[in-house]
C-alpha positions in Angstrom: 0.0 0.0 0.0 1.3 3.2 -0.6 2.4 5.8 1.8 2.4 9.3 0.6 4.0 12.4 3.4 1.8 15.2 3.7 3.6 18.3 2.1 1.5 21.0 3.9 2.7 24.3 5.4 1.4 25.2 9.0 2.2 22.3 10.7 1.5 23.7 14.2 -1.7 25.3 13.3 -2.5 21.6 11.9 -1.9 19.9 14.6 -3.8 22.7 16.8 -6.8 21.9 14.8 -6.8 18.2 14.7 -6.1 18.4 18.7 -9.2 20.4 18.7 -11.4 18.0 16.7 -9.7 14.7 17.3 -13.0 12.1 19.1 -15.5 15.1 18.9 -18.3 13.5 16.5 -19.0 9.9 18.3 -18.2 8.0 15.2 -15.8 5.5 13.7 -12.6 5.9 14.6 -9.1 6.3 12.5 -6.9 3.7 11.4 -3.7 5.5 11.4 -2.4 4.5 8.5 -2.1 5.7 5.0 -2.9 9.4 3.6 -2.2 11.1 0.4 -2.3 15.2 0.1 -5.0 16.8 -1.6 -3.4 19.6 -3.7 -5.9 22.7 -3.9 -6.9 22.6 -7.2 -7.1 19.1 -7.8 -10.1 17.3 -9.6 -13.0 15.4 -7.4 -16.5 14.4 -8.0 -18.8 16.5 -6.3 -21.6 14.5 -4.0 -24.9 14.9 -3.3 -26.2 15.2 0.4 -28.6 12.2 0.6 -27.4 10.8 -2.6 -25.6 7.5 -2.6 -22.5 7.7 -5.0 -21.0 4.5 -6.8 -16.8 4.6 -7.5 -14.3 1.9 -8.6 -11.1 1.9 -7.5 -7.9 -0.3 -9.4 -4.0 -0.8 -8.8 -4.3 0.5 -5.2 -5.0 4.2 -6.4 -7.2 6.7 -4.5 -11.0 8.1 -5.2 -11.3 11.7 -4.7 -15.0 13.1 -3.4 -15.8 16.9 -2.3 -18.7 18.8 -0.6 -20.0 21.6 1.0 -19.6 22.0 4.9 -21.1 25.3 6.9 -19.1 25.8 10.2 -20.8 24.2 13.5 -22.1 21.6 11.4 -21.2 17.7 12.4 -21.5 15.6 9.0 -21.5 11.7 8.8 -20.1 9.4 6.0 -21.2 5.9 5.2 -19.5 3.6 2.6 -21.4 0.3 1.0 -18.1 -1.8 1.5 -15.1 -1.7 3.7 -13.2 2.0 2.9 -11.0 4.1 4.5 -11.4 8.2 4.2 -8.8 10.6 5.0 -10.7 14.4 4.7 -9.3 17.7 3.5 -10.0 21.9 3.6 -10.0 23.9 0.2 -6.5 24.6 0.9 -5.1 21.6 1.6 -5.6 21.5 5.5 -6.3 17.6 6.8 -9.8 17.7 9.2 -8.4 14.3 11.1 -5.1 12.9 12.6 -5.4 10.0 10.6 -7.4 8.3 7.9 -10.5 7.1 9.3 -12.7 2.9 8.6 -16.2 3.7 7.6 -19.1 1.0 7.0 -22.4 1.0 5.9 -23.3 0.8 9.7 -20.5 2.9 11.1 -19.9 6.2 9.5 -16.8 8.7 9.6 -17.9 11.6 11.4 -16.7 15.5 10.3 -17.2 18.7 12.4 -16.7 21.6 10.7 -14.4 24.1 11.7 -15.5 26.4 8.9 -17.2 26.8 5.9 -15.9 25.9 2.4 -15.6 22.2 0.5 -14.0 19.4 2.3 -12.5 16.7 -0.4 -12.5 12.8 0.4 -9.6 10.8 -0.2 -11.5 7.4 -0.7 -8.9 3.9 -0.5 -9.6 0.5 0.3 -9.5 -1.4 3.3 -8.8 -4.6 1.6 -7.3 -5.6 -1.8 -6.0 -3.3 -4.8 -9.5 -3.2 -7.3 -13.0 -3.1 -6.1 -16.2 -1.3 -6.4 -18.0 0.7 -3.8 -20.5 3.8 -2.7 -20.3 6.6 -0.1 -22.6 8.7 1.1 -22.8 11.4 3.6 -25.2 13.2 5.0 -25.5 16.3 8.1 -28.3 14.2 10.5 -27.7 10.8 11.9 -29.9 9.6 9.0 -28.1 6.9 6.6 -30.1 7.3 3.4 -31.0 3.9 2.0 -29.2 2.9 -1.1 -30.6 0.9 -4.7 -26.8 0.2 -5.1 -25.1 -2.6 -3.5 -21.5 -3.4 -3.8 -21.7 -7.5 -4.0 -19.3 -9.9 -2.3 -18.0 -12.7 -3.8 -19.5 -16.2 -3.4 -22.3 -14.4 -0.6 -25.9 -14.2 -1.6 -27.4 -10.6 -0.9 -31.2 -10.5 0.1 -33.0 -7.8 -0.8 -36.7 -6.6 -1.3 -38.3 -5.1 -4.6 -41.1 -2.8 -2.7 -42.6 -1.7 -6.1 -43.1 -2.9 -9.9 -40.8 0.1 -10.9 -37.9 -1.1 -8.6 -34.4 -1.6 -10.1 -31.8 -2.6 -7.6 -28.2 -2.3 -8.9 -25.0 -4.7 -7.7 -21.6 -4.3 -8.8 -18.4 -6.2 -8.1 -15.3 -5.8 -10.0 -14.1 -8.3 -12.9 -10.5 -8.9 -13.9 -10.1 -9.3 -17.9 -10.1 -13.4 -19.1 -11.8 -14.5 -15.6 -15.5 -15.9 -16.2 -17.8 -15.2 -14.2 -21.2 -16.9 -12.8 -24.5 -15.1 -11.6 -26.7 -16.9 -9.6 -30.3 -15.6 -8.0 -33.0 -17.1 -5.7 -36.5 -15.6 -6.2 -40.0 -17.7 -5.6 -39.6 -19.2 -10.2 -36.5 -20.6 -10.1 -36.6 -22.2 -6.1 -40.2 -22.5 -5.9 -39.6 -24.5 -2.7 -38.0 -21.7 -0.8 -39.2 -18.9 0.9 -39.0 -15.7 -1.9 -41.5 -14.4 -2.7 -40.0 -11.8 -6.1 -39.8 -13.4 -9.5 -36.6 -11.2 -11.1 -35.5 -9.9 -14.1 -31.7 -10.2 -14.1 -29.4 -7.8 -16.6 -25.7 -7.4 -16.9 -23.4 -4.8 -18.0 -20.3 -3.5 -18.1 -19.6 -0.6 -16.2 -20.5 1.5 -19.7 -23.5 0.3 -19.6 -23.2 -2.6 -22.4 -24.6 -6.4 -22.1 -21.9 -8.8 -21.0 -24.7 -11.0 -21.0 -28.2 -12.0 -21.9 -31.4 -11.1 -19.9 -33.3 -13.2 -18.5 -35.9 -14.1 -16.0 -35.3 -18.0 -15.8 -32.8 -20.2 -14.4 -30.8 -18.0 -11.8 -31.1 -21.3 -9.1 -30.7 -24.3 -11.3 -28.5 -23.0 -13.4 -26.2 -19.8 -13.8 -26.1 -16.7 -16.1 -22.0 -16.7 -16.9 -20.1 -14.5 -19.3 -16.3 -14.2 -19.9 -14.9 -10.5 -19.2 -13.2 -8.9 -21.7 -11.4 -6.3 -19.9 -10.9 -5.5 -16.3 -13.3 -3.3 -14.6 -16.9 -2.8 -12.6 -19.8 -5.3 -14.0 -23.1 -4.3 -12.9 -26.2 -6.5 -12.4 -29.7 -5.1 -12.2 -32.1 -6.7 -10.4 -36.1 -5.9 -11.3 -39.4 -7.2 -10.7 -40.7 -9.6 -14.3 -43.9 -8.0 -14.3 -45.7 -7.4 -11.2 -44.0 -10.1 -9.4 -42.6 -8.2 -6.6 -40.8 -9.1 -3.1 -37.9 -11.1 -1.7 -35.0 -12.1 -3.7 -31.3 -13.1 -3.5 -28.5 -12.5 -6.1 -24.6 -13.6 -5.9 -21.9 -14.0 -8.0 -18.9 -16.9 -8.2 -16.0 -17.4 -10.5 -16.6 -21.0 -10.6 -19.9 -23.0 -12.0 -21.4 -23.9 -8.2 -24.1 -21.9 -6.3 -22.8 -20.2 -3.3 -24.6 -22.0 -0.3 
């Protein structure tokens, strides 16, 4: 993993600020490990309070993320998969000691100090290429998410509330691998306890098929296709009609339903 040294000026008035802040918001806290600088200036995606936002990260680089912070405010950031955050001021100032874990049920909190955009340096906790979403938010409220980062060889439950519904899963492919979806909804495992029937689609992270559609098989058999280049795959999940309720879907690399 790398380890980048922070090439900031106003060290003292750093560390005056972090002692300040350090185990103020109640949440997660830091790891102590790795950081990278953010250099005023620099490029990040813009997020949306509320809004669940889906990244990929490859060859153990770093996602960048910004928003807007008012002064006084305390701010809480979830990830959909294990990440670690390290924040940033405008101008290059780091808001925490150290990089801090964040989960879906334990965020990263952020008190503002003052007013401006904060940037995210995103990295991940395990492994060099994976897929996953942040979001944040300035209640204790953790929006609920329609995009899932899937783990390998785990079924995911889930619920499709309405005929509309889409839910989205993504895991990351590595070029020549083949891959193997499996779901469990109420057609293909009539004997078990879902209650959805699904349409599954999947595509490559430009939105392409990697595979046909379909709404059979899924228990008894897989949908598999062959990656041609290494990136995030994403499978949608919706109801087949009006057929709504519980589901599973998972993924393997091998031609065997996950148990």
């Amino acid at each position: 993993m790398k380890k980048n040294v922070l090439n900031i000026s106003g060290i003292m008035a750093v560390a005056a600020i972090v002692v300040l802040m350090a185990g103020c918001d109640g949440t997660s806290s830091g790891s102590g490990a790795d950081v990278a600088t953010w250099t005023p200036g620099g490029t990040a995606t813009p997020l949306t309070a509320g809004q669940w936002a889906r990244g990929t990260i490859s060859g153990y680089n770093y996602a960048w993320y910004s928003f807007n912070v008012s002064q006084g405010t305390t701010y809480r950031i979830w990830a959909e998969n294990s990440v670690r955050f390290m924040a940033y001021y405008g101008n290059g100032t780091p808001v925490w000691e150290y990089t801090k874990d964040t989960t879906y049920d334990s965020p990263a909190g952020l008190n503002a100090y003052t007013s401006g955009t904060v940037y995210l340096q995103v990295d991940l906790n395990y492994g060099s290429s994976d897929t996953f979403s942040i979001v944040y938010n300035n209640t204790s409220f953790r929006p609920d998410p329609t995009s899932f980062t899937l783990a390998y060889d785990q079924w995911h439950d889930n619920t499709l509330n309405l005929p509309g519904d889409t839910h989205d899963y993504w895991f990351y492919a590595n070029a020549g691998s083949t891959y193997y979806i499996w779901w469990n909804d109420r057609n293909n495992n009539p004997g078990g306890s879902k209650t959805a029937q699904v349409y599954i689609s999947v595509l490559d992270s430009n939105g392409y098929p990697v595979s046909i559609n379909s709404y059979g098989n899924g228990w008894a058999a897989s949908l598999s296709f062959t990656a041609s280049s290494s990136g995030a795959i994403n499978i949608k999940a919706s109801p087949y009609s009006t057929n709504t309720g519980t589901y599973a879907v998972a993924y393997t690399t091998y031609n065997s339903r996950p148990w």
